[in-house]
Each structure stands twice: as structure tokens, then as C-alpha cells.
C-alpha positions in Angstrom: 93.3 127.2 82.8 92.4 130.3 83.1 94.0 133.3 85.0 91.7 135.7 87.1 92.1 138.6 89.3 91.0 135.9 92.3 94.2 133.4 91.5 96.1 136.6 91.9 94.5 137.9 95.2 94.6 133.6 96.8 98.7 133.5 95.9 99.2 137.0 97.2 97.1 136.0 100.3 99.7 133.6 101.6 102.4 136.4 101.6 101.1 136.9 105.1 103.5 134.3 107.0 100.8 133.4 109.7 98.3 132.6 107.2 101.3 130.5 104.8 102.1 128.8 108.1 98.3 128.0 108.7 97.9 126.9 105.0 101.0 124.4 105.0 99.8 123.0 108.4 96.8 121.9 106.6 98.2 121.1 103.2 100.3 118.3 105.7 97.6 116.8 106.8 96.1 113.7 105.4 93.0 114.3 106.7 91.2 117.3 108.0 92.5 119.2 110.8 90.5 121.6 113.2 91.5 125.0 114.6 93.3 124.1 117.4 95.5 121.6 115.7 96.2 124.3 112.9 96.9 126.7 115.9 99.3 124.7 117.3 101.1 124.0 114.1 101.7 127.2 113.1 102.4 128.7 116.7 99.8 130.7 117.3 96.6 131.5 119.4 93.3 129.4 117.9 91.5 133.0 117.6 93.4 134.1 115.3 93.9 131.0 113.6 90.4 130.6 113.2 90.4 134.0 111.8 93.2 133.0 109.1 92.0 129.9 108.2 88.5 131.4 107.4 90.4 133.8 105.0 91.8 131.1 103.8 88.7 129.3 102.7 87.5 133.0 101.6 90.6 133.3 99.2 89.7 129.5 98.1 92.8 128.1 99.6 91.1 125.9 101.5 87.6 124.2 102.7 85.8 124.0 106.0 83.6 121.4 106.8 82.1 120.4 110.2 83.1 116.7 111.7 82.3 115.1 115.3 85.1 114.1 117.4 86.5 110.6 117.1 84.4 108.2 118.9 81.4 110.7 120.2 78.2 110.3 118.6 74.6 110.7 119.6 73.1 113.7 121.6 75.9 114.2 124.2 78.5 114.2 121.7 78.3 117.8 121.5 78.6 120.6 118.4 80.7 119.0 115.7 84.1 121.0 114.9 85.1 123.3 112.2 88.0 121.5 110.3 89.8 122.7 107.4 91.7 120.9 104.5 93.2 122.0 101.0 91.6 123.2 98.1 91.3 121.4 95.2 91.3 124.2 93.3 94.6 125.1 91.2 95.8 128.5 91.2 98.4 129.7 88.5 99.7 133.4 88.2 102.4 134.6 85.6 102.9 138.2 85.1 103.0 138.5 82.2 100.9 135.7 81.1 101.9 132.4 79.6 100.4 129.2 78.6 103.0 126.6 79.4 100.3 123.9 79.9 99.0 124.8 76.3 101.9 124.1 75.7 102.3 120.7 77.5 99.0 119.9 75.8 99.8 120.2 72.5 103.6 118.5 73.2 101.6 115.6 74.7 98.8 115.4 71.7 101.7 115.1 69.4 103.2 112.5 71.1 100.2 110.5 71.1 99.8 111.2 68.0 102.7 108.9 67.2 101.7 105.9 66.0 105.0 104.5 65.3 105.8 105.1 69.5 109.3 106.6 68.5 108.3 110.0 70.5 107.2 108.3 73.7 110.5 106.5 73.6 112.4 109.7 73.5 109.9 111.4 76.3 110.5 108.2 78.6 113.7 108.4 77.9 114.5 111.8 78.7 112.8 111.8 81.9 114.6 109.1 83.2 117.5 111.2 82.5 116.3 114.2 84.2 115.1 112.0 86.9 118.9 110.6 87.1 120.5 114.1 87.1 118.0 115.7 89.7 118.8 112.5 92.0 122.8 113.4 91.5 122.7 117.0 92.0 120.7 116.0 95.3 123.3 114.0 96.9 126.2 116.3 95.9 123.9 118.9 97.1 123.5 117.2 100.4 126.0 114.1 100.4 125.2 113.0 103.7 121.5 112.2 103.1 120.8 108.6 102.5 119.0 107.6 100.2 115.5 107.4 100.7 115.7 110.8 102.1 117.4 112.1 98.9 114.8 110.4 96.5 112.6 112.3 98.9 114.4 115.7 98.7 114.7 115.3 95.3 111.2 115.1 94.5 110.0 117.5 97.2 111.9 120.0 95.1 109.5 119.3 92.1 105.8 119.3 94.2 105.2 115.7 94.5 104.8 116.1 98.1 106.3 111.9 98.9 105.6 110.9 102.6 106.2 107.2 103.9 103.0 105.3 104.5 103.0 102.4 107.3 104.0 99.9 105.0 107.5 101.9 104.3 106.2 102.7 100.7 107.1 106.5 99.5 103.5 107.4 98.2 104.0 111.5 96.2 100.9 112.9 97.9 100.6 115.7 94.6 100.9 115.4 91.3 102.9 118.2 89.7 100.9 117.3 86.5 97.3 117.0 87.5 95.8 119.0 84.8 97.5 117.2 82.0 96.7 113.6 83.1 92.7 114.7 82.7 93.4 114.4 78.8 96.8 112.0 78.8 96.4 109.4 81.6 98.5 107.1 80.1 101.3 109.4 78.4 101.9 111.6 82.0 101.8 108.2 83.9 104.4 106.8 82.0 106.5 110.1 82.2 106.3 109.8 86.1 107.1 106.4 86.3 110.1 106.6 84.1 111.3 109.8 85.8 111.2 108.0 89.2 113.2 105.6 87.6 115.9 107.8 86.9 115.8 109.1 90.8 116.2 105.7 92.2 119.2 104.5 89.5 120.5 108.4 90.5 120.7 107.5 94.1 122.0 104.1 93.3 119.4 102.2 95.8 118.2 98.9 94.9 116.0 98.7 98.0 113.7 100.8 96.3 111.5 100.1 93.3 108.7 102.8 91.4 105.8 101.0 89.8 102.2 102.0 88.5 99.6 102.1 91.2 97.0 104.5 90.7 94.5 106.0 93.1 92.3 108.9 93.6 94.5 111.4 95.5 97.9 110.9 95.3 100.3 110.4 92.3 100.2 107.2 90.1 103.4 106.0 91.0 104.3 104.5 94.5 108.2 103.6 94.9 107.8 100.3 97.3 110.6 98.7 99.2 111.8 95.9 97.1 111.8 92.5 97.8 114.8 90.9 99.2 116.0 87.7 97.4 114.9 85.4 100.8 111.6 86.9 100.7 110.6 86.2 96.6 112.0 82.7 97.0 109.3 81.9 100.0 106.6 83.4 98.1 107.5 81.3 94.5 107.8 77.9 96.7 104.5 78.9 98.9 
């Protein structure tokens, strides 16, 4: 990835705390949002949170697109709305530079690169164990969280970005390593899932369970509510 003078002047924009509040508001969202909700999120008039969010898109931060309001359609549904949601741009800034996802690159070629497998196993390995760690420093961090809420907080701290979907999954809206799964699906994947698996045994919940499921989006790992003992029975005798 390359560093410009723009990645530099997009971070620096969200020094200004109306336009980070603005920014966040959308990054929340699962779907676009339009000025007045983004007004109201971040506490401020819709003027000047049109004016923000504009900058926003300006600085790259963002994208505007135009959408009609639920349920109105045809000639009296009016204008459609301006709404706004993140980026899919990436923006990196060190000062001075460095190239720690060269470095990731080449650490995850050479891993590959292993026919025998004995440095995945190490890599898996190793992430559960961070994965266990981060879990543990969590909950003596904050011992009264439970724990779904830790797993959460503990990820959160690392940009997955988990939310709970209707079916009471945790789905990790980012992944912290999207530019390194273009080349090593398979390898990051993997790394995820086992470090996810070192979160949940951290937390010592059994109601929880990370597995594989892959979509455009979101992480490839989903951490599901587990099964209770009644419920696998029914489903093996139905």
C-alpha cells in the first residue's frame, strides 16, 4: 500500500471532533445513513453535518449516494436523499514510514511456503494464545463484564468491529487484515479462526463457538451460540 500526501490530509481530517463524531456515526451503520440521522448521532445541526459529511467524502472517508425513502416510489415520492456510508478505501500513515504489511506478506508467503505444515501449526498455535491472553487481560481489566461482552471488548480493541446480529451470532463487521487475505485467504482465515478460539477458551464460555463462514463484508469468522445438548439430540433423532 502505498502512502500519499492524501492518506495523511483523510487521517488528519478526523482530528476535528464533529467531523470524527460524524464519521463513526456512519462507520456504525449497516447501511447508509442520511444527513439528518448522522446529525442526530453526532449532536449537531443537519447544516453543518451536511457540510462535514461532504468533507468527508472530499477527504475519501466516505461515499454519498442518493436513495428514496423506504416505501415511496413513483412521481410523488419526491427527490431521493443524500446518504452517506464508509469508504472502502484504506488509509495508513506512519511517520516515518514502515512497511509492516511487507512484512506480513512475506511472513505469510513463507508460511505457505511450508509444505511440511510445521509453520502454520506454530502460527495457529500462537494466535490462539494471543487470543487466550487478550481474553484474560480483558476480564481482569473489566471483571464484571460477562462474557460475550468481554469477547466483544476484547476484539473491539483489535478493529474487528463484532456486533450481535438477530440470530444472537457475534458477526466482526471489519477485518483487521483485509489486505493480506487478497493474497492468503486461506492462511489469514485460519489465523482468525484460531485466534477467536483462544478468546472464547480465555473467557471460559462454552455457549459460544467461532467457525468459518465467509461473506463479502464482514470477517470470515462468525462466533455462533452453541448448541445446547437438548437441542443436537432433537435435530440427530428428526
Amino acid at each position: 500500500m502505498q502512502r500519499t500526501d492524501s492518506d495523511l490530509q483523510a487521517v488528519t481530517g478526523l482530528n476535528d471532533p464533529v467531523r470524527a463524531r460524524l464519521y463513526q456515526a456512519v462507520a456504525r451503520s449497516d447501511s447508509p445513513i442520511g444527513r439528518d440521522d448522522a446529525a442526530s448521532a453526532a449532536g449537531i445541526g443537519r447544516p453543518l453535518a451536511a457540510y462535514h459529511l461532504d468533507k468527508l467524502v472530499e477527504l475519501g472517508l466516505l461515499t454519498a449516494s442518493y436513495q428514496r425513502s423506504a416505501g415511496r416510489f413513483g412521481p410523488g415520492a419526491g427527490r431521493p436523499s443524500k446518504v452517506y456510508a464508509r469508504s472502502a478505501r484504506e488509509f495508513a500513515v506512519t511517520v516515518p514510514p514502515r512497511e509492516y504489511e511487507l512484512a506480513a506478506r512475506l511472513l505469510a508467503a513463507a508460511v505457505e511456503s511450508d509444505l511440511v505444515g510445521a509453520s502454520r501449526s506454530k502460527l495457529l498455535d500462537a494466535a490462539r494464545e494471543f487470543g487466550n491472553d487478550l481474553a484474560m487481560r480483558t476480564r481482569a481489566a473489566a471483571p464484571k463484564l460477562g462474557p460475550r461482552r468481554a469477547v466483544e471488548t476484547a476484539l473491539r480493541q483489535y478493529g474487528f468491529e463484532p456486533r450481535t446480529a438477530r440470530d444472537g451470532s457475534v458477526q466482526l463487521r471489519n477485518c483487521p487484515f483485509h489486505q493480506l487475505v487478497a493474497s492468503h485467504r486461506d492462511l489469514v482465515c485460519g489465523m482468525n479462526l484460531a485466534l477467536l478460539q483462544g478468546v472464547i477458551s480465555g473467557v471460559n464460555e462454552a455457549g459460544l463457538r467461532p467457525a468459518l463462514d465467509p461473506e463479502p463484508g464482514r470477517c470470515c469468522v462468525v462466533i455462533s451460540p452453541s448448541r445446547q445438548p437438548d437441542d443436537s439430540i432433537a435435530m440427530a433423532r428428526s
